[in-house]
PyMOL Python script that loads the backbone (N, CA, C, O; Angstrom):
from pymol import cmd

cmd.read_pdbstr("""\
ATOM      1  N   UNK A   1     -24.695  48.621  28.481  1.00  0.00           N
ATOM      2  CA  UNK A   1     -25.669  49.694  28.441  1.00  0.00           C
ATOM      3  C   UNK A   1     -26.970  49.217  29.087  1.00  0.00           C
ATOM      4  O   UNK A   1     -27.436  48.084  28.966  1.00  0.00           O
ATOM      5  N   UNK A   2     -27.520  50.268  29.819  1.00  0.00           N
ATOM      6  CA  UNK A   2     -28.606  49.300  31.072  1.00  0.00           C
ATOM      7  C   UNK A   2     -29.994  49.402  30.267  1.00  0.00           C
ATOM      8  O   UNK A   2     -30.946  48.657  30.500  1.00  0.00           O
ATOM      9  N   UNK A   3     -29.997  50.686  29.026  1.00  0.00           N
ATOM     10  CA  UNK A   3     -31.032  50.496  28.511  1.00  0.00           C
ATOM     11  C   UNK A   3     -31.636  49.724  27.424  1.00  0.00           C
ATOM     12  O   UNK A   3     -32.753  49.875  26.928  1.00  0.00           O
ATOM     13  N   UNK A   4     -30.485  48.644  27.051  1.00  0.00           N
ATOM     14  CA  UNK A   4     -31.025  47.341  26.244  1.00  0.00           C
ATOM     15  C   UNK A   4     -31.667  46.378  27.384  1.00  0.00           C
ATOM     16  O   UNK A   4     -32.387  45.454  27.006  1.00  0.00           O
ATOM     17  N   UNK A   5     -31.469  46.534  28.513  1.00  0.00           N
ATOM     18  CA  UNK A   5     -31.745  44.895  28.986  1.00  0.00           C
ATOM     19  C   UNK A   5     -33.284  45.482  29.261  1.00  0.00           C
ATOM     20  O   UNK A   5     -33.528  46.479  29.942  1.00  0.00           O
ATOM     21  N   UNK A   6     -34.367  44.562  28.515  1.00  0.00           N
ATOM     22  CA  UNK A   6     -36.048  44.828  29.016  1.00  0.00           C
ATOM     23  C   UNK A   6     -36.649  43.786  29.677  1.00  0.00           C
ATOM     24  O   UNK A   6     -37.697  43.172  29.474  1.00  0.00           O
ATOM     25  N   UNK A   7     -35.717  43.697  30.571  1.00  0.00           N
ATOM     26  CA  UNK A   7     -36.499  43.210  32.256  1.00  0.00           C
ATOM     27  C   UNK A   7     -37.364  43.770  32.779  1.00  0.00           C
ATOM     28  O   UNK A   7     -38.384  43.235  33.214  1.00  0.00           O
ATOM     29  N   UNK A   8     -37.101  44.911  32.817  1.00  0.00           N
ATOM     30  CA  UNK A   8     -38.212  46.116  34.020  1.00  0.00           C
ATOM     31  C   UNK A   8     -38.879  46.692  32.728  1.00  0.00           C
ATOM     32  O   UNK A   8     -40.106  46.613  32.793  1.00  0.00           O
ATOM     33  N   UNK A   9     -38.431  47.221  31.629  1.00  0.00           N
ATOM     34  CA  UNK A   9     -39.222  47.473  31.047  1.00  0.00           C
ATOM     35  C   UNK A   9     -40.671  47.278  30.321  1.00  0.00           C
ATOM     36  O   UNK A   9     -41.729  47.905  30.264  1.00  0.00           O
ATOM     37  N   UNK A  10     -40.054  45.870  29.714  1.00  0.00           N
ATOM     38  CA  UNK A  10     -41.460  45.173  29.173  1.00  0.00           C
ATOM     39  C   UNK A  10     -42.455  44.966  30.298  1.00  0.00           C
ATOM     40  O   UNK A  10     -43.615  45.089  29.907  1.00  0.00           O
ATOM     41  N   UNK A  11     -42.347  44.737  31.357  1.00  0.00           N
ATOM     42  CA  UNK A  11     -43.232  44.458  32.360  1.00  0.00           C
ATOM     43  C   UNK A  11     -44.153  46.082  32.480  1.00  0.00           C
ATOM     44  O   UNK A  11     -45.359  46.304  32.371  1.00  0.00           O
ATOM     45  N   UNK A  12     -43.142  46.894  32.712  1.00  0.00           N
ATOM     46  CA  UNK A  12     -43.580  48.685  33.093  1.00  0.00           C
ATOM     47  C   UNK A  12     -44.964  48.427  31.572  1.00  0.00           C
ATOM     48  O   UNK A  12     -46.141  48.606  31.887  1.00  0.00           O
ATOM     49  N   UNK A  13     -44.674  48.073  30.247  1.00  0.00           N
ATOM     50  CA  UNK A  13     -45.124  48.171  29.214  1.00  0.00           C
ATOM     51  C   UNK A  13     -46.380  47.535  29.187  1.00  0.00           C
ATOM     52  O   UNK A  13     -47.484  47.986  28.883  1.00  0.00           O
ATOM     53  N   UNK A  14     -45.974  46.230  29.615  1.00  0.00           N
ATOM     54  CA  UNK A  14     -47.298  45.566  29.581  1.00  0.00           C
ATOM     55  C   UNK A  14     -48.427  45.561  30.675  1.00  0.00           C
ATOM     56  O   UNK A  14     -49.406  44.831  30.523  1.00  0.00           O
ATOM     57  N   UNK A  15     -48.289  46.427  31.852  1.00  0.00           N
ATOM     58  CA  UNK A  15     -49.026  47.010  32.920  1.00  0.00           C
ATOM     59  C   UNK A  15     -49.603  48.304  31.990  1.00  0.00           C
ATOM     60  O   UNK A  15     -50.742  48.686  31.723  1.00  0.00           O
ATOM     61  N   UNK A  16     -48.326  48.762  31.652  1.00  0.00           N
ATOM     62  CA  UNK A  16     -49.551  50.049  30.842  1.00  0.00           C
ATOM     63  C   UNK A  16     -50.675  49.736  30.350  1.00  0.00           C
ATOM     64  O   UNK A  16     -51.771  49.880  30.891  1.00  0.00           O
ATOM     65  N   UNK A  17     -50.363  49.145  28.943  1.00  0.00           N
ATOM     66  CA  UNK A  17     -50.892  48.792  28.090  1.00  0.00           C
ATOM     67  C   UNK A  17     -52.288  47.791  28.740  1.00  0.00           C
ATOM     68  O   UNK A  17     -53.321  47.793  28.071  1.00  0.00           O
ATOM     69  N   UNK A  18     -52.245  47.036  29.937  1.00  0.00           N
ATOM     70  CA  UNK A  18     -53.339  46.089  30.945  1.00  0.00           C
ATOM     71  C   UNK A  18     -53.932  47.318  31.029  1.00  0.00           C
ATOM     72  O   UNK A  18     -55.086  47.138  30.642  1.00  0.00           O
ATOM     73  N   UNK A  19     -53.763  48.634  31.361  1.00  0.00           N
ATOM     74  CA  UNK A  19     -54.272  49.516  32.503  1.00  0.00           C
ATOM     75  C   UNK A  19     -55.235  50.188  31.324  1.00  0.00           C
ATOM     76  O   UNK A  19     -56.457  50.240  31.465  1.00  0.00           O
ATOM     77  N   UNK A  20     -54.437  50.780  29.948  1.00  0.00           N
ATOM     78  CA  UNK A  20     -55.191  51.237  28.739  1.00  0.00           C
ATOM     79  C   UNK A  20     -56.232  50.414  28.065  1.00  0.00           C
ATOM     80  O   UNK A  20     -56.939  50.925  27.196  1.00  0.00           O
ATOM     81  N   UNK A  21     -56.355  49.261  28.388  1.00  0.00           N
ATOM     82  CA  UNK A  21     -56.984  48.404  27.491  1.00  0.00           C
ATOM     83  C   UNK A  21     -58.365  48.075  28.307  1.00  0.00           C
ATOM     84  O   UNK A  21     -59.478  48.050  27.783  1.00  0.00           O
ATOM     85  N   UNK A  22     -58.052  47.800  29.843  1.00  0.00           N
ATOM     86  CA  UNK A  22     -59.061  47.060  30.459  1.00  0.00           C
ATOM     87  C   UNK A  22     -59.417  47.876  31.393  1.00  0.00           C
ATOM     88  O   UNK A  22     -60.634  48.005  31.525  1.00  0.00           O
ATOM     89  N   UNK A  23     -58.474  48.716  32.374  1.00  0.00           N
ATOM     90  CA  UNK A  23     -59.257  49.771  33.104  1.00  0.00           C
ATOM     91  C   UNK A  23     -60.054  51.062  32.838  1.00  0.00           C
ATOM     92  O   UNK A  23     -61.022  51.557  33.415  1.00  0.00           O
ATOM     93  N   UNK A  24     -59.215  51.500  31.610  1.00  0.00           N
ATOM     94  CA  UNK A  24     -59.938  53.044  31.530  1.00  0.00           C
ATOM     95  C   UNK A  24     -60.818  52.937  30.208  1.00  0.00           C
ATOM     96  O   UNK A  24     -60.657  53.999  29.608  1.00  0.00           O
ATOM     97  N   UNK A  25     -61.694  52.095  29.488  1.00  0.00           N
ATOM     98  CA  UNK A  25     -62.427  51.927  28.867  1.00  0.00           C
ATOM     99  C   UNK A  25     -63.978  51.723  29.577  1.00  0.00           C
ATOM    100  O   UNK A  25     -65.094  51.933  29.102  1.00  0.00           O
ATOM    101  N   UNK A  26     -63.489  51.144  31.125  1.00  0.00           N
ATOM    102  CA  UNK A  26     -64.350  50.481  31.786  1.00  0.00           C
ATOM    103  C   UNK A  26     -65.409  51.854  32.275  1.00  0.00           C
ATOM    104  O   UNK A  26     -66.639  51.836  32.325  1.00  0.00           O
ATOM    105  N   UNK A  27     -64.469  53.020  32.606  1.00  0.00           N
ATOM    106  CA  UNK A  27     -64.764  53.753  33.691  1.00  0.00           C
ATOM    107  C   UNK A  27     -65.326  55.165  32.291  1.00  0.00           C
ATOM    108  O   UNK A  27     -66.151  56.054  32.503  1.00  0.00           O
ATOM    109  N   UNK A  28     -64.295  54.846  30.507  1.00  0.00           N
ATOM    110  CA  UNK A  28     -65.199  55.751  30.036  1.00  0.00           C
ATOM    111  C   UNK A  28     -67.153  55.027  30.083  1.00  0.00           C
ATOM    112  O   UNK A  28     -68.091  55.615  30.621  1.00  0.00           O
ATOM    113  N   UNK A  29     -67.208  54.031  29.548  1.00  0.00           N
ATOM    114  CA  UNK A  29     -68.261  53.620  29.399  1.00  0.00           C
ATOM    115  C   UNK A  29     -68.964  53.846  30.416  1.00  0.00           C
ATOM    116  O   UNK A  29     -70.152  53.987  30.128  1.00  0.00           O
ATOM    117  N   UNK A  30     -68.603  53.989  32.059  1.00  0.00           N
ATOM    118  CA  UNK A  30     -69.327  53.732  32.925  1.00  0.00           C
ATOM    119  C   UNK A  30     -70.143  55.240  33.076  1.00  0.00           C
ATOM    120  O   UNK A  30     -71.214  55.364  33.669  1.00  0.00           O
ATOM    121  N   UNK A  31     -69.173  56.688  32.208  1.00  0.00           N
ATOM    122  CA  UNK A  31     -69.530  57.467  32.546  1.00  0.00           C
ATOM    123  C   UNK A  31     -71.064  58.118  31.750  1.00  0.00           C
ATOM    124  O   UNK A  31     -71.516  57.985  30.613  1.00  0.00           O
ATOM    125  N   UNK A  32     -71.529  58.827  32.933  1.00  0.00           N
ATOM    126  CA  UNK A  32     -73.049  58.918  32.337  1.00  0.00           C
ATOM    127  C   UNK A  32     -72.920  60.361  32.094  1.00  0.00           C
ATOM    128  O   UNK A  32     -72.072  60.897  32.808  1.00  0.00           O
ATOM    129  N   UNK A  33     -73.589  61.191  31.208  1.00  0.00           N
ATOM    130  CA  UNK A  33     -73.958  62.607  31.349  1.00  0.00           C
ATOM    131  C   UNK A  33     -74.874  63.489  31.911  1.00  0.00           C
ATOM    132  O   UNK A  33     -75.967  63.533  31.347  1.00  0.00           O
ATOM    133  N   UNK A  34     -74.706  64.200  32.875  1.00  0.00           N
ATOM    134  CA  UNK A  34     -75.730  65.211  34.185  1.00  0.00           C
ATOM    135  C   UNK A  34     -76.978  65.614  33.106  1.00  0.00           C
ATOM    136  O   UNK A  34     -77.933  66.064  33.739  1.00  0.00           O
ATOM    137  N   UNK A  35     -77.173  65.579  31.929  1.00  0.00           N
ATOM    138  CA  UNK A  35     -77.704  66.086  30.940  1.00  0.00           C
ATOM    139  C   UNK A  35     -78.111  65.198  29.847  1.00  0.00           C
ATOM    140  O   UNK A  35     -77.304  65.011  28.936  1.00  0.00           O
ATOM    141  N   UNK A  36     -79.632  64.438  29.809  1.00  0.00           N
ATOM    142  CA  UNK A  36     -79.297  63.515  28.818  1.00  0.00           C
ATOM    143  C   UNK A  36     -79.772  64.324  27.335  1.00  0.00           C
ATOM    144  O   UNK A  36     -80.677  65.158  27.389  1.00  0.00           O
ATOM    145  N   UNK A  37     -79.178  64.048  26.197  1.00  0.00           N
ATOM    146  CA  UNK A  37     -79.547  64.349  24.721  1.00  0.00           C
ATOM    147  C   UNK A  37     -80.983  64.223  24.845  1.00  0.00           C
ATOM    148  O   UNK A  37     -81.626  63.276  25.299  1.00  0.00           O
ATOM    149  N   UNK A  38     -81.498  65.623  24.243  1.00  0.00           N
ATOM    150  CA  UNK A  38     -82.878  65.341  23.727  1.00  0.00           C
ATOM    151  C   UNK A  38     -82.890  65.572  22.350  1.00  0.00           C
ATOM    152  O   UNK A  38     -82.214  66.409  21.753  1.00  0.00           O
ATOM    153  N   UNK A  39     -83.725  64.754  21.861  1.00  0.00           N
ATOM    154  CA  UNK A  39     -84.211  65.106  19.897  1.00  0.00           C
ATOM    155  C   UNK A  39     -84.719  66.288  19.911  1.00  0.00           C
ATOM    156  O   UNK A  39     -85.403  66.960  20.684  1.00  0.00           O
ATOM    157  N   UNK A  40     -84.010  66.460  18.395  1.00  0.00           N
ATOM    158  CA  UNK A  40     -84.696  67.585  18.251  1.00  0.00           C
ATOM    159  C   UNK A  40     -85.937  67.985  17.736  1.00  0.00           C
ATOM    160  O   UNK A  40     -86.413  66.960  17.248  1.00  0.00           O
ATOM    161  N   UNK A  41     -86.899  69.118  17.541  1.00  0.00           N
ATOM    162  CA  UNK A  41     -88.358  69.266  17.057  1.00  0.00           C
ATOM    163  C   UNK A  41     -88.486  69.017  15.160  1.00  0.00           C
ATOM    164  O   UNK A  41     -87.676  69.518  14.380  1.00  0.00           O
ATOM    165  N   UNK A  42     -89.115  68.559  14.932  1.00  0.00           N
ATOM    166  CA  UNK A  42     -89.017  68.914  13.487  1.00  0.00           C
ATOM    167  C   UNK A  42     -89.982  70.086  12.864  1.00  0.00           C
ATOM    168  O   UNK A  42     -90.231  70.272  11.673  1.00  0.00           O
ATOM    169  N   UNK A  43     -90.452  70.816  13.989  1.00  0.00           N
ATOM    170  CA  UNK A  43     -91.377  72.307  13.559  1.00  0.00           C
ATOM    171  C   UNK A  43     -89.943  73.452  13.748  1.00  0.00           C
ATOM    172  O   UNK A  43     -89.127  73.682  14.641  1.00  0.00           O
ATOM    173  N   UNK A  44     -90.200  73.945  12.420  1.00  0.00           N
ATOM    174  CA  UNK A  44     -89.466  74.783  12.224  1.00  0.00           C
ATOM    175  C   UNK A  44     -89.650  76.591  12.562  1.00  0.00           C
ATOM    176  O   UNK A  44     -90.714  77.177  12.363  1.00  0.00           O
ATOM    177  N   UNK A  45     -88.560  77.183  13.027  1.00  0.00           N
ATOM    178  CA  UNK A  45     -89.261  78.267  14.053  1.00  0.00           C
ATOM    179  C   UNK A  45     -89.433  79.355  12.817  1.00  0.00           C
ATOM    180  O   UNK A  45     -88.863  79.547  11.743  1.00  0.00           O
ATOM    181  N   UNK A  46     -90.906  80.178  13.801  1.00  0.00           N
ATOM    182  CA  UNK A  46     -91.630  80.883  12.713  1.00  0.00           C
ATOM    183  C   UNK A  46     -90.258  82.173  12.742  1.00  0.00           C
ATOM    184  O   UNK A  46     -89.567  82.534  13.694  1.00  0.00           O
ATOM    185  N   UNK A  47     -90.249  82.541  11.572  1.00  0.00           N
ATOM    186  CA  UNK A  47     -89.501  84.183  11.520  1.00  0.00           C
ATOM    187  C   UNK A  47     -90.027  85.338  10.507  1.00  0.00           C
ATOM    188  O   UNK A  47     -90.153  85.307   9.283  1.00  0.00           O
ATOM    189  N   UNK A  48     -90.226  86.120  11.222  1.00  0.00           N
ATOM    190  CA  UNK A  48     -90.506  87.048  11.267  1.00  0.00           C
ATOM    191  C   UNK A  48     -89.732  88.413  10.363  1.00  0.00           C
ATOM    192  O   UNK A  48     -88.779  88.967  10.911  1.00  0.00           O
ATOM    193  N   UNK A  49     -90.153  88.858   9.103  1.00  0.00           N
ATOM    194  CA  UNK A  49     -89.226  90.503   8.153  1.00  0.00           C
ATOM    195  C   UNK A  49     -88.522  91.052   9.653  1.00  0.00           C
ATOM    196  O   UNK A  49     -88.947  90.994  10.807  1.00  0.00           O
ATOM    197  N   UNK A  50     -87.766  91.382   9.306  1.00  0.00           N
ATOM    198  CA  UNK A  50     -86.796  92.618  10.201  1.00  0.00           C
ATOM    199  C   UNK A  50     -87.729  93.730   9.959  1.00  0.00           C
ATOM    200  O   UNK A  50     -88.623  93.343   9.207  1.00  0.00           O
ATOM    201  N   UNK A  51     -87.915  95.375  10.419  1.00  0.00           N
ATOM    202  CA  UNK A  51     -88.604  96.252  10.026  1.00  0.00           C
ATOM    203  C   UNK A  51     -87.420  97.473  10.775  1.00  0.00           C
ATOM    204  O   UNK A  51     -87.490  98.126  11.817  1.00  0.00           O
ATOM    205  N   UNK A  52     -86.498  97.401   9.826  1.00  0.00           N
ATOM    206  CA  UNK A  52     -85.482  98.396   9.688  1.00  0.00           C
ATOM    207  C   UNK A  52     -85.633 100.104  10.182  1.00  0.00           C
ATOM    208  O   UNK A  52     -85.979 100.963   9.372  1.00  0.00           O
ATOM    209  N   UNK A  53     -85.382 100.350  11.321  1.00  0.00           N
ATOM    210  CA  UNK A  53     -85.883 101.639  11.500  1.00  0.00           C
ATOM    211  C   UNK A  53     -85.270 102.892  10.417  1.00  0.00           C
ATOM    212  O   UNK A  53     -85.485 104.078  10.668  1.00  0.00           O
ATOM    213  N   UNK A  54     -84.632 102.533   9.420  1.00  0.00           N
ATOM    214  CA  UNK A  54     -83.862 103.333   7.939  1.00  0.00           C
ATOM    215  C   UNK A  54     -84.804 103.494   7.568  1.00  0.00           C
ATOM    216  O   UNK A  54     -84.951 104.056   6.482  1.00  0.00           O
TER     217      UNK A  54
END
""", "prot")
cmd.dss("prot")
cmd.show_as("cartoon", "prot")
cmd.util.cbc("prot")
cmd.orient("prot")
């Protein structure tokens, strides 16, 4: 049966697993956002009664 022998496999496995570990961590971190977070105000907005035209 050809799918016990893990010749090609473990290798296919352990390239993944190189590629998950060390490449695409690299490239989340590297990513920046078009938009940086601003804090928020701590004045709270004035509001105003409704005046129900009923």
């Amino acid at each position: 049966m050809p799918q016990l022998n893990p010749a090609p496999w473990f290798y296919i496995l352990i390239f993944s697993w190189l590629i998950f570990i060390l490449i695409i961590p690299l490239k989340v971190v590297a990513h920046t956002y078009p938009n940086p977070p601003t804090s928020k105000t701590t004045d709270s907005p004035k509001t105003d009664s409704w005046s129900w035209p009923w």
